[in-house]
C-alpha positions as a printed Julia matrix, in Angstrom:
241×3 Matrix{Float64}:
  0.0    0.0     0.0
  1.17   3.71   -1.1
  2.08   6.01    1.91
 -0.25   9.24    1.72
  3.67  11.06    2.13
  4.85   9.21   -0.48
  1.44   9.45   -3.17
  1.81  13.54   -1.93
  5.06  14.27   -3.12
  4.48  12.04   -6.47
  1.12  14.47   -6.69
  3.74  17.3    -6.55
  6.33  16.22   -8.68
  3.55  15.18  -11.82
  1.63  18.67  -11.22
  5.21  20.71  -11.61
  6.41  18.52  -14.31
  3.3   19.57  -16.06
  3.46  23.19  -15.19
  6.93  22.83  -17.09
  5.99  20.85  -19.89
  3.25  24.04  -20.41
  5.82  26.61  -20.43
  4.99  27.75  -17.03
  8.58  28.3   -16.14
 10.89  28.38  -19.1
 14.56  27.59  -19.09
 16.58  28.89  -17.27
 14.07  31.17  -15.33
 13.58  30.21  -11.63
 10.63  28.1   -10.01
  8.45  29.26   -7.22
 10.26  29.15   -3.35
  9.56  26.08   -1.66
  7.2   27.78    0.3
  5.19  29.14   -2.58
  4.64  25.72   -3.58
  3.99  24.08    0.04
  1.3   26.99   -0.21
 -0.09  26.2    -3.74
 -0.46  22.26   -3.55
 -0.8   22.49    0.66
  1.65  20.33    1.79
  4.76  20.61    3.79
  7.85  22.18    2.21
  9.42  18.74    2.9
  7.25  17.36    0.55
  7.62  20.24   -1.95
 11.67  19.18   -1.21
 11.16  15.61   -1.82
  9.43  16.11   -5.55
 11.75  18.64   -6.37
 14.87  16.38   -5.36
 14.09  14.38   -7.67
 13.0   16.66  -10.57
 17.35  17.67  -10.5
 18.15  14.13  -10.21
 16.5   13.62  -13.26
 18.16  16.6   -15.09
 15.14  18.42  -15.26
 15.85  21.14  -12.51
 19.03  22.66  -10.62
 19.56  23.95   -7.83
 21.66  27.06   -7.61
 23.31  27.94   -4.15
 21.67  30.95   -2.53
 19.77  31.58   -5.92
 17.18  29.34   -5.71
 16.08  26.34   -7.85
 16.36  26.62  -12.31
 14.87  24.6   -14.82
 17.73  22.93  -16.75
 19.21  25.0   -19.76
 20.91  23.01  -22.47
 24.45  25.56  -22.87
 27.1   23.67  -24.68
 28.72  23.02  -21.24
 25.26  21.51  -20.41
 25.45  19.57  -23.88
 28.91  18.27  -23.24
 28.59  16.91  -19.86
 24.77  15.36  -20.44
 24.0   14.67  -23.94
 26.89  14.57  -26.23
 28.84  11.1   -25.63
 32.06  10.92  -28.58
 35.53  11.86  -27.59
 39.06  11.35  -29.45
 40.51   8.14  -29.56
 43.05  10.19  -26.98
 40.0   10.86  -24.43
 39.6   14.42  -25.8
 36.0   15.9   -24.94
 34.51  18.97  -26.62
 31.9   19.95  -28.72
 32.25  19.5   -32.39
 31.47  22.26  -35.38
 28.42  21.84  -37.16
 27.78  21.85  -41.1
 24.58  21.99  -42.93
 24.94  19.55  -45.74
 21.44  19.37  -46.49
 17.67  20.65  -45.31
 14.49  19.04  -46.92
 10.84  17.91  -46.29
 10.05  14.41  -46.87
  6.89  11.69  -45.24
  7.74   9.82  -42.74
  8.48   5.99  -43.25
  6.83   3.44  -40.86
 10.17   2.96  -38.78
 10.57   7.19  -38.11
  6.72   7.6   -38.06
  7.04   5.03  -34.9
 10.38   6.47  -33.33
  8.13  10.04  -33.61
  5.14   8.49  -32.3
  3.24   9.71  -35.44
  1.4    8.5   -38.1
  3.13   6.72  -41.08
  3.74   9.33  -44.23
  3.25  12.49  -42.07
  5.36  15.43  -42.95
  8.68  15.58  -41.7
 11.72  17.34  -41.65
 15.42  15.47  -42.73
 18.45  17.04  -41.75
 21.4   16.3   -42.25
 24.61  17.53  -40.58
 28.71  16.89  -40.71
 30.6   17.53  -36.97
 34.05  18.07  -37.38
 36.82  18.59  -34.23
 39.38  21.04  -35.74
 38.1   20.69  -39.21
 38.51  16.94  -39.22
 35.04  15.16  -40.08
 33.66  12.98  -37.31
 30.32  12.52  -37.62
 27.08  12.46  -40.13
 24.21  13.04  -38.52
 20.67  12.34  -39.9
 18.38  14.0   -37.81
 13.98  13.63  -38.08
 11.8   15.94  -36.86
  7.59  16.4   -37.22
  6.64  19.05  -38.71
  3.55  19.63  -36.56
  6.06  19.72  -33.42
  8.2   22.17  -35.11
  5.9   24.26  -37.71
  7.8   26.5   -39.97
 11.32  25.08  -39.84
 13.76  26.7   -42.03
 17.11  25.63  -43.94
 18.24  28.9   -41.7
 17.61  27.68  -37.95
 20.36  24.8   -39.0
 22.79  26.81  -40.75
 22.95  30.14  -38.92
 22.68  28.87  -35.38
 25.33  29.64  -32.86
 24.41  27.46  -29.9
 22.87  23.93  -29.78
 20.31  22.66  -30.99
 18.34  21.44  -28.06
 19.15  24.97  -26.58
 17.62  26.4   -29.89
 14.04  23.96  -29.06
 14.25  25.53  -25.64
 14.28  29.04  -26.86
 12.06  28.83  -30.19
 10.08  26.19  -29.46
  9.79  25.91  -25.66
 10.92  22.27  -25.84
 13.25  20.79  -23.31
 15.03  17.37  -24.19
 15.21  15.91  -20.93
 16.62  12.04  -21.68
 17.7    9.74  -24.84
 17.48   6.04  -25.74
 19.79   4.91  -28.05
 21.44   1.61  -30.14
 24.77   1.56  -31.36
 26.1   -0.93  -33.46
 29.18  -1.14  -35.56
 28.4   -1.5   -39.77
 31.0   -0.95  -42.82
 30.5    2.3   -44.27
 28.69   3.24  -47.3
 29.85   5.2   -50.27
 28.46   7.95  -49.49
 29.35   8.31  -45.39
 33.2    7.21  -46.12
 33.3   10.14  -48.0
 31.8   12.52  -45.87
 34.11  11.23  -43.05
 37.02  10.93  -45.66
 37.49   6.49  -45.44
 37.62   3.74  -47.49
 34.67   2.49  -47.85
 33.29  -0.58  -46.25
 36.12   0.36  -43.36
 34.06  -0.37  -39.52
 32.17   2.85  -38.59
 29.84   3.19  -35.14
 25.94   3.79  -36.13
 24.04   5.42  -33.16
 20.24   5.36  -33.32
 18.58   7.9   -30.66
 15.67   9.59  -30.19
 15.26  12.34  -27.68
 12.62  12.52  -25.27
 10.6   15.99  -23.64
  8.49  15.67  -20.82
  6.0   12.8   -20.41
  8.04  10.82  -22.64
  7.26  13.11  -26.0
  9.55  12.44  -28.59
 11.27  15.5   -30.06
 13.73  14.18  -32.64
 15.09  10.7   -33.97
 18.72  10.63  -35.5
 21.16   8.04  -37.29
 24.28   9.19  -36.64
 27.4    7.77  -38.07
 31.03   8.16  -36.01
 34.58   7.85  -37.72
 35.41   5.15  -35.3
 39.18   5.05  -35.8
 39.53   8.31  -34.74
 36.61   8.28  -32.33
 35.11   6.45  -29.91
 31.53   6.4   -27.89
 31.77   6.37  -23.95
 29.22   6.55  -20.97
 29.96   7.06  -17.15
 26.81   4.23  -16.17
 25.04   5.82  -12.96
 26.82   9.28  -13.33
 26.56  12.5   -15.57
């Protein structure tokens, strides 16, 4: 049997989760006090403590010493630390340059229509994108998104941006990324990738497929992405950031 503490704090923690999912607090912007909240959902502010403890262990909020408590912005140090997992074959982390190499609309196929949670042959966006460390290529990137999540996407919001992307659905769109499942299998490289990442072809590359999640599980974006794995490698610190 549930604990009334424990179903109270669970009340909490869905009711500000959905207050964030509706833009009530964007990111970076600060979240009521403690005792705002106690006062809103009338409970104690140890309960109000409890939800939001585990609203930053989840990467959804921070707490900021003497500041108060922020929902999560995704800067590139954000990026680097959370989201992006490739370093040098020398343990080198840092964030890669982007290139455009292409912007179109297409319909979704059955396999990105289900990794979107949307109907088969809806209108989506394909992007694709070359990383490079220090002008050396390192990754392709395919990237999916639905059109009806992100209305009005232009060539432009990939090519001209100067921070990441999942900062630039945060700002525009109001869209945090807040976790990411993903495969990863090793395949021989096409024509077409080896020469984007300057191989042989059919030489071992790493093939990551992720999708991104928002609140309440919401898929924002589904991506192949293909690594140079001589060069570069994937890693993961299992229970840590």
């Amino acid at each position: 049997m549930v604990k009334t503490s424990e179903f109270a704090y669970k009340r909490v923690k869905y009711a500000i989760t959905e207050l964030l999912r509706q833009n009530k607090w964007r990111h970076n912007q600060a979240i009521s006090s403690e005792p705002i909240l106690a006062a809103r959902f009338q409970v104690s502010i140890g309960t109000i403590r409890q939800a939001i403890n585990e609203l930053v262990a989840e990467n959804i909020l921070v707490r900021e010493q003497g500041r108060g408590t922020f929902v999560i912005s995704h800067t590139p140090d954000y990026m680097l630390n959370v989201f992006f997992r490739i370093e040098s074959s020398e343990g080198v982390r840092e964030l890669p340059n982007s290139k455009l190499l292409s912007f179109e609309k297409i319909r979704a196929t059955q396999f990105i229509a289900k990794k979107l949670s949307i109907k088969p042959y809806e209108k989506i966006y394909k992007v694709k994108t070359l990383l490079s460390f220090k002008y050396q290529p390192a990754i392709v990137d395919e990237i999916y998104l639905s059109e009806k999540m992100f209305p009005n996407l232009s060539e432009s919001f990939f090519s001209d941006r100067n921070e990441t992307l999942y900062g630039l659905f945060q700002r525009v769109y109001g869209i945090t990324v807040l976790n990411i499942s993903e495969t990863i299998e090793a395949i021989p490289g096409n024509k077409h990738i080896s020469k984007l990442l300057k191989l042989k072809i059919n030489l071992p590359i790493l093939c990551v497929k992720r999708v991104a999640y928002a609140y309440k599980g919401k898929p924002v974006d589904m991506r192949i992405r293909y690594i140079h794995s001589s060069k570069y490698r994937y890693f993961n610190n299992l229970g840590g950031g």
